[in-house]
N, CA, C and O atoms as a GROMACS GRO file, in nm:
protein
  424
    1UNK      N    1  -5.298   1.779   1.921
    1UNK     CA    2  -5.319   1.636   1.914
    1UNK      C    3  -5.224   1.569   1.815
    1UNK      O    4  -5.158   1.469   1.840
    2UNK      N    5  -5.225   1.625   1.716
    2UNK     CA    6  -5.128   1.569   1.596
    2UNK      C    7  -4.958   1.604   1.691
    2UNK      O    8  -4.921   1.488   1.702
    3UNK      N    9  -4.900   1.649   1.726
    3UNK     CA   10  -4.800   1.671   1.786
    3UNK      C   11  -4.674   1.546   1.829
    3UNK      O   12  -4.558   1.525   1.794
    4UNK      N   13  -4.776   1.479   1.929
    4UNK     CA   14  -4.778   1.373   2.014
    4UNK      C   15  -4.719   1.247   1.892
    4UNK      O   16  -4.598   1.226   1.890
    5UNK      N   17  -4.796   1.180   1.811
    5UNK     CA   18  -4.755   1.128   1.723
    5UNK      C   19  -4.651   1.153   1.607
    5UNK      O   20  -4.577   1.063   1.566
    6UNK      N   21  -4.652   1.315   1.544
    6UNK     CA   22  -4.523   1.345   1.507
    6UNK      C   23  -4.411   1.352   1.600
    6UNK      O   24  -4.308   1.288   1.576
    7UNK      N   25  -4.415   1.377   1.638
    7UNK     CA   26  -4.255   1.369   1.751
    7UNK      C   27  -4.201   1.228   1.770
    7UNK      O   28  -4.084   1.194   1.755
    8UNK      N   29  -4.294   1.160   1.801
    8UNK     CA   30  -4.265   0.986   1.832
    8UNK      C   31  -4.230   0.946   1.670
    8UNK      O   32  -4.139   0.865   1.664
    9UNK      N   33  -4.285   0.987   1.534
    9UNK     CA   34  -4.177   0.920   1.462
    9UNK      C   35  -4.076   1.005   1.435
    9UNK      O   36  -3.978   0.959   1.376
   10UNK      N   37  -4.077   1.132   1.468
   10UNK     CA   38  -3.892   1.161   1.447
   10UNK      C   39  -3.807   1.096   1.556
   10UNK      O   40  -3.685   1.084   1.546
   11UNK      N   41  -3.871   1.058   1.648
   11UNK     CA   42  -3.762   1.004   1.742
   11UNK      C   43  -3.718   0.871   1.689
   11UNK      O   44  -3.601   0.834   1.692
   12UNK      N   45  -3.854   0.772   1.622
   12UNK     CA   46  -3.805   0.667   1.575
   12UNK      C   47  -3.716   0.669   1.469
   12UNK      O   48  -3.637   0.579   1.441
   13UNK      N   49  -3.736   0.814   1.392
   13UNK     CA   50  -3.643   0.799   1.272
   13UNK      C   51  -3.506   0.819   1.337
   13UNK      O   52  -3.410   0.741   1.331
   14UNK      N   53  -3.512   0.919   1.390
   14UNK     CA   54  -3.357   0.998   1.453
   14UNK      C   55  -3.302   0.852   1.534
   14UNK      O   56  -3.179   0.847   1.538
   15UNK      N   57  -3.359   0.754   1.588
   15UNK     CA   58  -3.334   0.643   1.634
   15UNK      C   59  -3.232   0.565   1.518
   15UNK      O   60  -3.112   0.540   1.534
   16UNK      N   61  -3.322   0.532   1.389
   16UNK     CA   62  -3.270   0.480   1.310
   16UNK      C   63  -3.150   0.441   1.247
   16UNK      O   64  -3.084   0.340   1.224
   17UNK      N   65  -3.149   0.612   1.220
   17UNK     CA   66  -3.048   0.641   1.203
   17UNK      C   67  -2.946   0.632   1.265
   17UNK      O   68  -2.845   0.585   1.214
   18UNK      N   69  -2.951   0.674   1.384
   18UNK     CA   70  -2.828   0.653   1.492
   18UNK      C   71  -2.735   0.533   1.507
   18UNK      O   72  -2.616   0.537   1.535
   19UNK      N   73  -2.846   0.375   1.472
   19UNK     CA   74  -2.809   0.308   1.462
   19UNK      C   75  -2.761   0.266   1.351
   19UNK      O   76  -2.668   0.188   1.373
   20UNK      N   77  -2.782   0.282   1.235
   20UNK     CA   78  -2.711   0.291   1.121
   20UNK      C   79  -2.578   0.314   1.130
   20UNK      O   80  -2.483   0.236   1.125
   21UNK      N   81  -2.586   0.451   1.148
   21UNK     CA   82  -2.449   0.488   1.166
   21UNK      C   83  -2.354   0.399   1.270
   21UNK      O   84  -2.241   0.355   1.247
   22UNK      N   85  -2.409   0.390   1.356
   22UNK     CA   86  -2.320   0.287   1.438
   22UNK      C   87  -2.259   0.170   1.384
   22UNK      O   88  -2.143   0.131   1.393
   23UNK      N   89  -2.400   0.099   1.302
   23UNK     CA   90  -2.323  -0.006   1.256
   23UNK      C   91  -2.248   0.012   1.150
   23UNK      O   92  -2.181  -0.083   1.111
   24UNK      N   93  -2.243   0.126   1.085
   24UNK     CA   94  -2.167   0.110   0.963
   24UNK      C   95  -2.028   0.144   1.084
   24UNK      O   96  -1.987   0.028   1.085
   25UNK      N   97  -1.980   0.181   1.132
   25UNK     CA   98  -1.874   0.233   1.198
   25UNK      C   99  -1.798   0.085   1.293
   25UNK      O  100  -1.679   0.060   1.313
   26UNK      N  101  -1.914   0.013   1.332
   26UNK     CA  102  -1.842  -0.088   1.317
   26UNK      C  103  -1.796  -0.225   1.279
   26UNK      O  104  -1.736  -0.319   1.331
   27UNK      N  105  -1.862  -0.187   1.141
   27UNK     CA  106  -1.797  -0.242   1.078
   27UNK      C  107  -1.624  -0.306   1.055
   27UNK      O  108  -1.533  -0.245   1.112
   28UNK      N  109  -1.596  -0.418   0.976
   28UNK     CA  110  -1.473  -0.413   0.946
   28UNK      C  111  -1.402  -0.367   0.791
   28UNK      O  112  -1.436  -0.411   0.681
   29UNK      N  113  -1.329  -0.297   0.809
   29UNK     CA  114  -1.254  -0.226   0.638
   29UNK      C  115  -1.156  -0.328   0.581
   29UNK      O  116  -1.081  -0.400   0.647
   30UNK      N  117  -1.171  -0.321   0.416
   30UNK     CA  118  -1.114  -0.390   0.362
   30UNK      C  119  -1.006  -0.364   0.242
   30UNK      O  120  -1.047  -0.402   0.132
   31UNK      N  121  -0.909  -0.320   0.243
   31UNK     CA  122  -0.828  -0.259   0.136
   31UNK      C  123  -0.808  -0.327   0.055
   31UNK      O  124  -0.778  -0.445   0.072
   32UNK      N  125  -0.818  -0.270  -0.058
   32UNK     CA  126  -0.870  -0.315  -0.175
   32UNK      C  127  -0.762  -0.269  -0.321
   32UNK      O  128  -0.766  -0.147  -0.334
   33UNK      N  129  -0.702  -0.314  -0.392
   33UNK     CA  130  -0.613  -0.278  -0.485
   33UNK      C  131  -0.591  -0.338  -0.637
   33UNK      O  132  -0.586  -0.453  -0.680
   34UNK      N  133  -0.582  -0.222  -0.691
   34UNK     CA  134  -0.529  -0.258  -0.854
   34UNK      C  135  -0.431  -0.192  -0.899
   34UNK      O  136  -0.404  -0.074  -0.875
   35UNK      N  137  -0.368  -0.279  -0.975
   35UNK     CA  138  -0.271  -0.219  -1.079
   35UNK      C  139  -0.270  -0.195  -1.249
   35UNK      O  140  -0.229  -0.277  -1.331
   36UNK      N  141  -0.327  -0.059  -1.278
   36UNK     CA  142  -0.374  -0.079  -1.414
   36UNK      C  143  -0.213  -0.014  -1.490
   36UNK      O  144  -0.140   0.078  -1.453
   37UNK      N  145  -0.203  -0.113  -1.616
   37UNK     CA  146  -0.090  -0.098  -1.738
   37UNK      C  147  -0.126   0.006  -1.801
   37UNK      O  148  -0.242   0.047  -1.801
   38UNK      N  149  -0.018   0.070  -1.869
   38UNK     CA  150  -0.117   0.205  -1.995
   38UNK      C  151  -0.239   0.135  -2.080
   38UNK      O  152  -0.328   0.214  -2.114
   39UNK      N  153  -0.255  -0.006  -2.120
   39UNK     CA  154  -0.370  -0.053  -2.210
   39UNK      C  155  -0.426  -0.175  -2.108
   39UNK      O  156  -0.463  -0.279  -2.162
   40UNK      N  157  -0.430  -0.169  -2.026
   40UNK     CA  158  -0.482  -0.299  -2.001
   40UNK      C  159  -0.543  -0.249  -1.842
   40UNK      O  160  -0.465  -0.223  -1.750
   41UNK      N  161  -0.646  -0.244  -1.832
   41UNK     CA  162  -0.693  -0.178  -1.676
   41UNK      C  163  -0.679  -0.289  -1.579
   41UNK      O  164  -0.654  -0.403  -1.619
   42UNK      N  165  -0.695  -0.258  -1.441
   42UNK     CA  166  -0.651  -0.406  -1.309
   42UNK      C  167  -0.788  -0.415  -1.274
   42UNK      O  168  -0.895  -0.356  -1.292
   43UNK      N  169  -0.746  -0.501  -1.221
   43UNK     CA  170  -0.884  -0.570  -1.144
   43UNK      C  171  -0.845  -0.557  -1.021
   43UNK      O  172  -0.728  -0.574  -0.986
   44UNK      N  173  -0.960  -0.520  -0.928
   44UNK     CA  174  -0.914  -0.486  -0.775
   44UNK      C  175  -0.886  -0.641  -0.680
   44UNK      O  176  -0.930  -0.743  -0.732
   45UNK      N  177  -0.849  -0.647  -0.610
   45UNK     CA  178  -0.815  -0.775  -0.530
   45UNK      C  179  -0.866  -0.704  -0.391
   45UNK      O  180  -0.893  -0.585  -0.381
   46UNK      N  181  -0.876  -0.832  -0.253
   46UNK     CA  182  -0.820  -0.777  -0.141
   46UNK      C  183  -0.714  -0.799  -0.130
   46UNK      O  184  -0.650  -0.889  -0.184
   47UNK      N  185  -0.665  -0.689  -0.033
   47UNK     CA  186  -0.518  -0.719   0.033
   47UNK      C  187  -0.530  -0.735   0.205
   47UNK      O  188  -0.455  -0.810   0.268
   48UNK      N  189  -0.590  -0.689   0.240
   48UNK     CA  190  -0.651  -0.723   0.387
   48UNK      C  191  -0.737  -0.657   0.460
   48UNK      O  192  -0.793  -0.570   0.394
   49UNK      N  193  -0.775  -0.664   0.581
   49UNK     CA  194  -0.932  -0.622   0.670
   49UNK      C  195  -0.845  -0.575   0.779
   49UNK      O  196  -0.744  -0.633   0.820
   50UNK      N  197  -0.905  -0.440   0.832
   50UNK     CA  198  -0.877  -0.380   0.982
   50UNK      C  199  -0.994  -0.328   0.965
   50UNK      O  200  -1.073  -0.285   0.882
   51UNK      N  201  -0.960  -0.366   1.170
   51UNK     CA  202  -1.077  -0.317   1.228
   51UNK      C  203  -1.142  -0.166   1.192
   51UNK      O  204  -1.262  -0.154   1.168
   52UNK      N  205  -1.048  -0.055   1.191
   52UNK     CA  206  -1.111   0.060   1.178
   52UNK      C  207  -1.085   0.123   1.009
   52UNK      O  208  -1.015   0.067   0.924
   53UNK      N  209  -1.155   0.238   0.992
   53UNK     CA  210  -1.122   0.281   0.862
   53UNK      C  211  -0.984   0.351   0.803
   53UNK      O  212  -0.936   0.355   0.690
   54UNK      N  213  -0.927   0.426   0.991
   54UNK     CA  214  -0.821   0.551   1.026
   54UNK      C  215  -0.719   0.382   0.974
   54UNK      O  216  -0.645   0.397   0.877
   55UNK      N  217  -0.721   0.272   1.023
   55UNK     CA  218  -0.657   0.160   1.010
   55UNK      C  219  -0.590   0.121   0.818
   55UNK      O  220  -0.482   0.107   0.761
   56UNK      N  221  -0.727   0.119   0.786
   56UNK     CA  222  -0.679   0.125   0.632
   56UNK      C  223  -0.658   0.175   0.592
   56UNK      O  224  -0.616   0.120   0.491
   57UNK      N  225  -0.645   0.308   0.581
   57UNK     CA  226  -0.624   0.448   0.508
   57UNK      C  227  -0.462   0.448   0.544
   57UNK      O  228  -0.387   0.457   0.446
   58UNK      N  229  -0.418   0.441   0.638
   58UNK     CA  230  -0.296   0.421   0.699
   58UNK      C  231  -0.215   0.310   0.637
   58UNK      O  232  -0.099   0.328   0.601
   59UNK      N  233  -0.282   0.186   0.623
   59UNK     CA  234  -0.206   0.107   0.525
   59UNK      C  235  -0.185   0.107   0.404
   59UNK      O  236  -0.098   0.041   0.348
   60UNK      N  237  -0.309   0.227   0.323
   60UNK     CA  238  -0.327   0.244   0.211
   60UNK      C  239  -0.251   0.312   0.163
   60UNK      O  240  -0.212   0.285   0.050
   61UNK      N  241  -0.206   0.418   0.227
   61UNK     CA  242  -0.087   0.544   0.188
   61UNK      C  243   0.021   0.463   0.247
   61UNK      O  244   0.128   0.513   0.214
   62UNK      N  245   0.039   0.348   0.328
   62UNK     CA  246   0.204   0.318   0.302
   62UNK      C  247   0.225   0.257   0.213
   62UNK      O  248   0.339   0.215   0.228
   63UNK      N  249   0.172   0.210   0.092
   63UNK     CA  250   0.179   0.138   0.003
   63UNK      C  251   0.211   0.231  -0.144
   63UNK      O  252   0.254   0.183  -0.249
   64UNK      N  253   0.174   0.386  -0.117
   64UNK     CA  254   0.211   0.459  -0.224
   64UNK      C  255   0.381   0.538  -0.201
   64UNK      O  256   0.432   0.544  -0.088
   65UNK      N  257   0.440   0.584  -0.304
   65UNK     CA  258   0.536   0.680  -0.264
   65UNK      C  259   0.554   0.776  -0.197
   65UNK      O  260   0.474   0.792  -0.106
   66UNK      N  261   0.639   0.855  -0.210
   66UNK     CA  262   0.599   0.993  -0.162
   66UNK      C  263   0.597   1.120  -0.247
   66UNK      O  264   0.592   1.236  -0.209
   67UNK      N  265   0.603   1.058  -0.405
   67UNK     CA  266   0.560   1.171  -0.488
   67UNK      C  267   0.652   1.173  -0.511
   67UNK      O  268   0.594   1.185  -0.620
   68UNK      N  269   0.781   1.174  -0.532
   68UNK     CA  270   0.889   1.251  -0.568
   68UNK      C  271   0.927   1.169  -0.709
   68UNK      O  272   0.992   1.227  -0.796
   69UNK      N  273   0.895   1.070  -0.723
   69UNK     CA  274   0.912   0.994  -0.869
   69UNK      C  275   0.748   1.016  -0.961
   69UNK      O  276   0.732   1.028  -1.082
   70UNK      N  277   0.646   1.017  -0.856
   70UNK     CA  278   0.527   0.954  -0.907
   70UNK      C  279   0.431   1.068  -0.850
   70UNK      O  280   0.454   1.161  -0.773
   71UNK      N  281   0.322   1.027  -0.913
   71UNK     CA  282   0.207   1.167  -0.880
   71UNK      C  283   0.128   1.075  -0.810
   71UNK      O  284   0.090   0.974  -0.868
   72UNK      N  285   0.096   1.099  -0.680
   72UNK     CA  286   0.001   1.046  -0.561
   72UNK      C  287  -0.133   1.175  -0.546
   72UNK      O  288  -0.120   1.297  -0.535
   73UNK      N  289  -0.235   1.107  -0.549
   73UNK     CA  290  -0.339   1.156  -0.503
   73UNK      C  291  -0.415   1.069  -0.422
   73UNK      O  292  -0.439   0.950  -0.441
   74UNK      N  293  -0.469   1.181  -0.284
   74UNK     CA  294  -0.567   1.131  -0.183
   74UNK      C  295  -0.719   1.150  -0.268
   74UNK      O  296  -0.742   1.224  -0.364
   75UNK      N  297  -0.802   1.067  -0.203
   75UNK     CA  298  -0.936   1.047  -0.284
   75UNK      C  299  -0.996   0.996  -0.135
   75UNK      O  300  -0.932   0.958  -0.037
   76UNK      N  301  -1.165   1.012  -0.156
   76UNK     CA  302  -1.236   0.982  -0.066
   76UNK      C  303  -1.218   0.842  -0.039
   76UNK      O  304  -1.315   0.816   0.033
   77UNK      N  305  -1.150   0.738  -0.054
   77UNK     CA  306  -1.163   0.626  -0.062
   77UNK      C  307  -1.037   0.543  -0.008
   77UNK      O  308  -1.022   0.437   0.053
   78UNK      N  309  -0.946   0.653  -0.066
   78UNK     CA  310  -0.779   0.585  -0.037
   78UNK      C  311  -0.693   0.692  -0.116
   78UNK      O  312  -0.702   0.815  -0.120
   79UNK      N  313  -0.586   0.584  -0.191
   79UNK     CA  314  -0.468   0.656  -0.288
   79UNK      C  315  -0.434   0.588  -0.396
   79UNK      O  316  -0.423   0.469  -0.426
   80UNK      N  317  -0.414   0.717  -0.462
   80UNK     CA  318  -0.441   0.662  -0.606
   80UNK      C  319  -0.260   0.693  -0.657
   80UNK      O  320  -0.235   0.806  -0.616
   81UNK      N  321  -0.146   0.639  -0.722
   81UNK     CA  322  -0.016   0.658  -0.724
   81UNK      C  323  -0.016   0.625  -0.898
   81UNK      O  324  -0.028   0.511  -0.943
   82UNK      N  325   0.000   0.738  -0.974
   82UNK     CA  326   0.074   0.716  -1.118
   82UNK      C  327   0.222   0.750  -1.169
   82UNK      O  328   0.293   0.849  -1.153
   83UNK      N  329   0.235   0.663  -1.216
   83UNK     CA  330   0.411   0.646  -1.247
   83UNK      C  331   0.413   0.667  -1.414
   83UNK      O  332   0.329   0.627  -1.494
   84UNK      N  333   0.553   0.754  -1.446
   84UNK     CA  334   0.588   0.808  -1.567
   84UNK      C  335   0.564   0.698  -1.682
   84UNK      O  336   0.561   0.737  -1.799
   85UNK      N  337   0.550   0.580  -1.656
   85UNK     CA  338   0.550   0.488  -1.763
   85UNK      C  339   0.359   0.459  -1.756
   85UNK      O  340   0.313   0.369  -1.827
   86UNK      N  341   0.299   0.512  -1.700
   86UNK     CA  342   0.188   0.487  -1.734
   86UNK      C  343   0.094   0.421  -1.630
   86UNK      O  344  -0.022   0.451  -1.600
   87UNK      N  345   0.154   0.348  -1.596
   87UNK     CA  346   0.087   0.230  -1.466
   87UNK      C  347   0.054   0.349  -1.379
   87UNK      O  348   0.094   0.464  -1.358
   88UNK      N  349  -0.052   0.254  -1.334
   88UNK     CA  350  -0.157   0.331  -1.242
   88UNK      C  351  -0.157   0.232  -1.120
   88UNK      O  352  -0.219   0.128  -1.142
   89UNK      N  353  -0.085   0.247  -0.965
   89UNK     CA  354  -0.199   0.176  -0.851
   89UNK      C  355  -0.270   0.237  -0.812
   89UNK      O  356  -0.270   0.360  -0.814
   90UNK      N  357  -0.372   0.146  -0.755
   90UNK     CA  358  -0.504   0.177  -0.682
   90UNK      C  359  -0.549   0.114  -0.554
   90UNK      O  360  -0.572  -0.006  -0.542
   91UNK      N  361  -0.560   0.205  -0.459
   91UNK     CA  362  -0.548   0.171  -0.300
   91UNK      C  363  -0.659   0.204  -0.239
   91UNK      O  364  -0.667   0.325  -0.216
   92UNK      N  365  -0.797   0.104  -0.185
   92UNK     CA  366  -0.932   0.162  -0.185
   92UNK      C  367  -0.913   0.123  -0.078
   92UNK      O  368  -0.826   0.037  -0.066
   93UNK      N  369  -1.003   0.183   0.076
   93UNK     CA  370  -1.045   0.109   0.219
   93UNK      C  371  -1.235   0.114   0.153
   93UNK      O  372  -1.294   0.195   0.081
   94UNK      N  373  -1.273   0.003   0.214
   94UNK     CA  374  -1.446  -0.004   0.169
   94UNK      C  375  -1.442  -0.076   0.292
   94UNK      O  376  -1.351  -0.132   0.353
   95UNK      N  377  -1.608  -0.056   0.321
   95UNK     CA  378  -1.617  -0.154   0.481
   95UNK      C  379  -1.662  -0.309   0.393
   95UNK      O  380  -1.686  -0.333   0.275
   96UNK      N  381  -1.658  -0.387   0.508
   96UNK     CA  382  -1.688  -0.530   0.458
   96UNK      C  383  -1.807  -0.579   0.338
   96UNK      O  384  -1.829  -0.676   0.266
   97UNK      N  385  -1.850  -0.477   0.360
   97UNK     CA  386  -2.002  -0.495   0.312
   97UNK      C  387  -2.022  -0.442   0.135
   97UNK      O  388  -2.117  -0.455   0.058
   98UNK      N  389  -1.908  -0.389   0.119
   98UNK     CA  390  -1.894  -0.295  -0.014
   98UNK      C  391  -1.756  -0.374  -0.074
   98UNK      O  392  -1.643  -0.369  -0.024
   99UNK      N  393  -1.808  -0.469  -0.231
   99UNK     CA  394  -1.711  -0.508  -0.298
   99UNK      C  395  -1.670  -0.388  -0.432
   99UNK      O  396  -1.750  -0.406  -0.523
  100UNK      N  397  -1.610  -0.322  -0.453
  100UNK     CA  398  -1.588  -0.254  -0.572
  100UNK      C  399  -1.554  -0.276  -0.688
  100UNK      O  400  -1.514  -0.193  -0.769
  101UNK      N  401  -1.572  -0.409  -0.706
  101UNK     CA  402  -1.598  -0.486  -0.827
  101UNK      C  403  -1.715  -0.450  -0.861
  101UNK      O  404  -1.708  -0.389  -0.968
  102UNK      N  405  -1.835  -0.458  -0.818
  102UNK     CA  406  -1.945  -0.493  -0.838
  102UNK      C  407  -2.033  -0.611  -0.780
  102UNK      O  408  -1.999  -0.693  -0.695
  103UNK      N  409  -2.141  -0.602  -0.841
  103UNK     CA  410  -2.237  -0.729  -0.829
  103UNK      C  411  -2.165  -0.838  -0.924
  103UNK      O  412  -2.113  -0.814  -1.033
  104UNK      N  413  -2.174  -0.961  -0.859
  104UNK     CA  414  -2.122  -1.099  -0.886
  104UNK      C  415  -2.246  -1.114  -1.036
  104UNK      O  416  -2.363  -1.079  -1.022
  105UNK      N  417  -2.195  -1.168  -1.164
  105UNK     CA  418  -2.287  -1.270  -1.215
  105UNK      C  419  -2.332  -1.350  -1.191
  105UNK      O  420  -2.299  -1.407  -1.087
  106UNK      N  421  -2.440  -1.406  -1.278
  106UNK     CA  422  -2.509  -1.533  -1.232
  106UNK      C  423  -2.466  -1.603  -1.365
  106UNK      O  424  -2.497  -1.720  -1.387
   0.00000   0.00000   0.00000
């Protein structure tokens, strides 16, 4: 008897979820960038929105070198490019919905 009713909410959950995921996927991505000095850290900006994530990640690494002056690292997020004098860029894809600033003040 109990059966009948467990099953119907894993389906609603497994439902849930499904759709979750969907919508986060389609979502739109937003690349996101800073340039921090040896003393003075950046503040991220946008730089622009594509449709997919494969989209920003792609714009994100054309924006770094190719290492041969500078040390590039991939990160879950994007690319991160440091140069011998210190400066740091920073190349994030986040979907629309995710500012990496933070929460706004009031």
């Amino acid at each position: 008897m109990m059966r009948a009713p467990r099953r119907a909410s894993l389906l609603v959950a497994f439902s849930l979820l499904i759709s979750a995921a969907t919508a986060y996927a389609e979502c739109a991505w937003v690349l996101w960038g800073a340039v921090s000095l040896p003393n003075a850290p950046g503040q991220f900006s946008r730089y622009a929105a594509y449709e997919s994530r494969d989209q920003c990640f792609h714009a994100a690494k054309s924006r770094v070198g190719d290492g041969h002056e500078t040390v590039v690292v991939r990160h879950e997020n994007g690319w991160t490019e440091a140069f011998k004098s210190g400066t740091v860029s920073e190349y994030q894809c986040w979907p629309d919905t995710v500012d990496p600033r933070g929460p706004k003040g009031k």
